[in-house]
N, C-alpha and C positions, 0 to 999 in steps of 0.2 A: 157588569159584563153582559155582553147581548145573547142571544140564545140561537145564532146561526152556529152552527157544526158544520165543518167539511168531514166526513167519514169516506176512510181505505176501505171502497168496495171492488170484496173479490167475485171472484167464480162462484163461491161457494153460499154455504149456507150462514154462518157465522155471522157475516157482514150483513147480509141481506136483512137477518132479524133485526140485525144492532140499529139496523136502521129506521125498523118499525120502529122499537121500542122507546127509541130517541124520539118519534115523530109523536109516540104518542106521551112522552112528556112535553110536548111545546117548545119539541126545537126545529126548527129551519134545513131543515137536511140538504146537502149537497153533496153528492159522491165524485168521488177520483177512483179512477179504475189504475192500477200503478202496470202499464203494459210492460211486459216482458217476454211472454207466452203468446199462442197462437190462436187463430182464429175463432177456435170451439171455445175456448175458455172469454175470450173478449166478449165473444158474442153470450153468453150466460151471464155475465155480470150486465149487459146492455139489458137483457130481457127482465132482470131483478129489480133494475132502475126502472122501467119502465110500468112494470108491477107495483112498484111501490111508489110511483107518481113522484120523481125524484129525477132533477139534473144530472145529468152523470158526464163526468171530463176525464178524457183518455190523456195519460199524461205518460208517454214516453220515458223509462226509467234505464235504458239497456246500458247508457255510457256510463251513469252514479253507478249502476250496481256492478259494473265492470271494476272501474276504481277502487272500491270502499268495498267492494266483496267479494270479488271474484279473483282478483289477482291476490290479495291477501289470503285466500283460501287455498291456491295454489302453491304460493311460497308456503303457507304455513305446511303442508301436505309433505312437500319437496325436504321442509328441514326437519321434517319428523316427528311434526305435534298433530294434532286433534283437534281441528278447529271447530266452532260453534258458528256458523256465519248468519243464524238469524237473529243470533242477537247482535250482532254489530249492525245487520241492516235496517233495525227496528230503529236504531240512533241515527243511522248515517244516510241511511236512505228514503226509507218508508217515511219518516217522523219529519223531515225536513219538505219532501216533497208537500206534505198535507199541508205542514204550516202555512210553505209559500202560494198553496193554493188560497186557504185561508185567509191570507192579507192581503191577496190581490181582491177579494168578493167582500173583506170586511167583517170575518166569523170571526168570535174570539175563541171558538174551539175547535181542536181538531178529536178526531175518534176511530177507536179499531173494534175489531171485535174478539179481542182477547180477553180468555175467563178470568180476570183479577179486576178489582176494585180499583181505585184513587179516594181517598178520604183526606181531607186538608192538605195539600201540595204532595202525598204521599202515596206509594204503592205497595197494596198489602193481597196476601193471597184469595183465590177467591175458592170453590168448594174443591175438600181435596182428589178428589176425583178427574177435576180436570181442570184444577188450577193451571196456569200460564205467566205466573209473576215471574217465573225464573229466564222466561224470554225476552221481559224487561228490563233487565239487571243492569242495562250500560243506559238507558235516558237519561238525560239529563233531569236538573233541577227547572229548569224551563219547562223543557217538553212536558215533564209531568205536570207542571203547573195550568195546560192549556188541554190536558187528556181528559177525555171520559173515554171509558167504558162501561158501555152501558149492559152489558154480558154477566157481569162481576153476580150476580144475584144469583143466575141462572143455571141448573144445570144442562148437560149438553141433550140429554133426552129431553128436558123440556125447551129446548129451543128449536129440534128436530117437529115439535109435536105444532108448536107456533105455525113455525116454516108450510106444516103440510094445512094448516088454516088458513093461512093466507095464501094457499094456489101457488105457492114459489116451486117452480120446476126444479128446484137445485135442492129441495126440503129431503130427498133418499143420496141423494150426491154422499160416497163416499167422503173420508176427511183424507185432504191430503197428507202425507207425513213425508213427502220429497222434498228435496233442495229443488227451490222452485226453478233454477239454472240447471240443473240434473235430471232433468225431468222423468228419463228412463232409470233412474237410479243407479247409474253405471260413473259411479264417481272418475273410477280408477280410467275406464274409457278417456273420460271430457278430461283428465290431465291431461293422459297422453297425449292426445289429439292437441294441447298447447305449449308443453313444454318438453326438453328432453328426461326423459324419466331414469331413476338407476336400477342398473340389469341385478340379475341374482347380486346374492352376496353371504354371507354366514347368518345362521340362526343358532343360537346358542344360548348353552344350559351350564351355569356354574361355570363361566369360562372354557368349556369343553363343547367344538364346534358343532352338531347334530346332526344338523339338516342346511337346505341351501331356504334360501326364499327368494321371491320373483321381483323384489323392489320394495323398496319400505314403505312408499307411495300405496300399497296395498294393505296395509297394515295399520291398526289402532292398539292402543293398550287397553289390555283386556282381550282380546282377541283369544280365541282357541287355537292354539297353533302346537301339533303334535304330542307323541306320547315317550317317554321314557320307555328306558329298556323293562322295566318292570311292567310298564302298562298304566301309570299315572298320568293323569293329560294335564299337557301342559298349555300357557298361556304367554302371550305376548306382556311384559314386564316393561320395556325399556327399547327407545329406537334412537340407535345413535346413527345419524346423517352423515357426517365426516368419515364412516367407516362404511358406512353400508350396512351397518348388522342390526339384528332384533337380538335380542337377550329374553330368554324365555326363561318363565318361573311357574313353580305348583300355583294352585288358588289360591291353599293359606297366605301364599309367599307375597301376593298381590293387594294386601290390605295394609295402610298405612294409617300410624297413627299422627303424620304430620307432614303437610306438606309446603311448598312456597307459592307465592301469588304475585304478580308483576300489573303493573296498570291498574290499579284497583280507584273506582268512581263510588265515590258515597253519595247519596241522595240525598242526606240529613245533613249533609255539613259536619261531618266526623273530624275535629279536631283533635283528638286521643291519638297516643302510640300506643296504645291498650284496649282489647273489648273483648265484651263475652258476646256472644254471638250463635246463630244457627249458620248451618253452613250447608249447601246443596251444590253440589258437582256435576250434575247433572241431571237433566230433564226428569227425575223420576219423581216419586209418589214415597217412597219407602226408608229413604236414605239420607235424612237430616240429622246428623248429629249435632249436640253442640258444641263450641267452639273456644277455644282462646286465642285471639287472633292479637300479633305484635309485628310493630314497624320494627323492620331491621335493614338499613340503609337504605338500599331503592325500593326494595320490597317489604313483604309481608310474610311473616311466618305463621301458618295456621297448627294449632297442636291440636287434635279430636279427642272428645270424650271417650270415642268409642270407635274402631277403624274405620276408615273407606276404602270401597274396593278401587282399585285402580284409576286415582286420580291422575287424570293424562294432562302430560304437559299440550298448552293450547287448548284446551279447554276452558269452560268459564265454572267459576266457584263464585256461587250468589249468598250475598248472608244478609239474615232475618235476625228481627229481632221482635218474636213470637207473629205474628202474622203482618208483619211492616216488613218490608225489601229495604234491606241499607244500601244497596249495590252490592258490585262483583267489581273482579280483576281475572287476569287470565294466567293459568294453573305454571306454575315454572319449572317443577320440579322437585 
């Protein structure tokens, strides 16, 4: 394979190093800026390109990530799950656009600058501190086969420390942690504003009505949501869509020892209805149990060593097997 890269360069800092670092292995660097944001952010990823003596192709993403993320993020909202929509757009969006950049210029690779590895066609975690493999979770066996990240070594201080060596005006740039479509962080807002949303409705504790709430569309599980008459606070448990209600539980009440998984992508070629496995619910650092994970008709039933707190359906559940990503599927209930 040849040593041209197309690398996802953003606004930020991340990308801009991934690009050094790549350059300074002897590879071919060409950046795609994936637009969807405005002005200030365009023109920062122009200015990193140009720092870093690198082509940089603005590539218009706003109709894919309509499709493939934004409307699925809505419905999923509306029916009362918890959606994860960067990692669907790392498979559906981001990862395809590179490619196609890619074979049009004749790179065999494409690249990001997310903190995880690729070792042998595979995705394993990178330092645990700011590991990213779990925003991987839905690639394909393809895509990873043509990925580098070139990040995976690094920590994020020492890629800040990089950044401010090479003059990158973006080396103090906060990190973003927005839905890059939400940009004000006003999820509940950018529903509204596209679909009919639902008014009040019950919030309920043990079958016994409580409180009212404003839409379910405002609501995750896990959420803190009121106190018992005693003064115990309670927590968002269950959002049922077809009623309108939230069902509120204590904290203990909020930890399961097993939950279901729908859509589940294996990266390994998982031919078992059986595996032992690590399991991560979400983007955290803290919270890997392990796993016995079993096909049971269309889905997958995960049993835990040890609880999770509030695994929300619509979410993604990524499983490891010790620092290798097998893939995910998304949480059922």
């Amino acid at each position: 394979m040849n040593k041209k890269a197309v690398l996802g360069l953003s606004d930020g800092v991340d990308s801009a190093v991934a690009a050094k670092v790549l350059k300074d292995q002897g590879y071919d660097v060409s950046g795609v800026y994936l637009d969807i944001a405005g002005d200030k952010q365009r023109a920062d990823a122009i200015k990193s390109a140009e720092r870093l003596s690198i082509e940089l192709t603005i590539v218009d993403i706003k109709d894919r990530l309509n499709k493939f993320v934004c409307e699925p993020f809505l419905k999923a909202y509306l029916s009362g799950e918890t959606p994860s929509p960067c990692i669907g757009c790392n498979r559906d969006v981001k990862l395809p656009a590179l490619l196609e950049r890619a074979d049009e210029i004749g790179a065999d690779w494409v690249a990001t600058g997310h903190y995880s590895r690729v070792i042998g066609g595979a995705v394993y975690t990178g330092f645990p501190d700011n590991d990213q493999s779990y925003m991987l979770a839905f690639l394909t066996r393809t895509q990873i086969g043509r990925l580098l990240l070139p990040l995976g070594g690094f920590q994020k201080s020492d890629v800040r420390k990089m950044a401010l060596e090479m003059g990158l005006e973006v080396a103090n740039k906060p990190d973003s942690r927005e839905i890059c479509f939400v940009p004000d962080k006003d999820y509940q807002a950018w529903i509204q504003k596209r679909a009919a949303v639902p008014g009040e409705g019950d919030a309920v504790y043990r079958g016994q009505r409580l409180f009212a709430h404003e839409g379910i569309h405002r609501y995750t599980v896990g959420q803190r949501f009121g106190e018992t008459e005693e003064g115990r606070r309670l927590y968002v448990s269950g959002i049922d869509a077809d009623t309108n209600t939230i069902h509120l539980e204590k904290w203990e009440a909020l930890f399961k020892d097993d939950f279901y998984v729908r859509d589940i992508y294996w990266q390994d070629e998982c031919d078992r209805d059986e595996i032992r496995a690590i399991v991560r619910c979400r983007h955290t650092r803290w919270e890997m149990p392990r796993c016995t994970v079993k096909k049971e008709g269309g889905r997958w039933h995960v049993f835990v060593d040890s609880p999770v707190r509030a695994p929300a359906k619509g979410q993604i559940a990524a499983f490891y097997a010790g620092e290798k990503l097998l893939g995910g599927g998304v949480i059922d209930g």
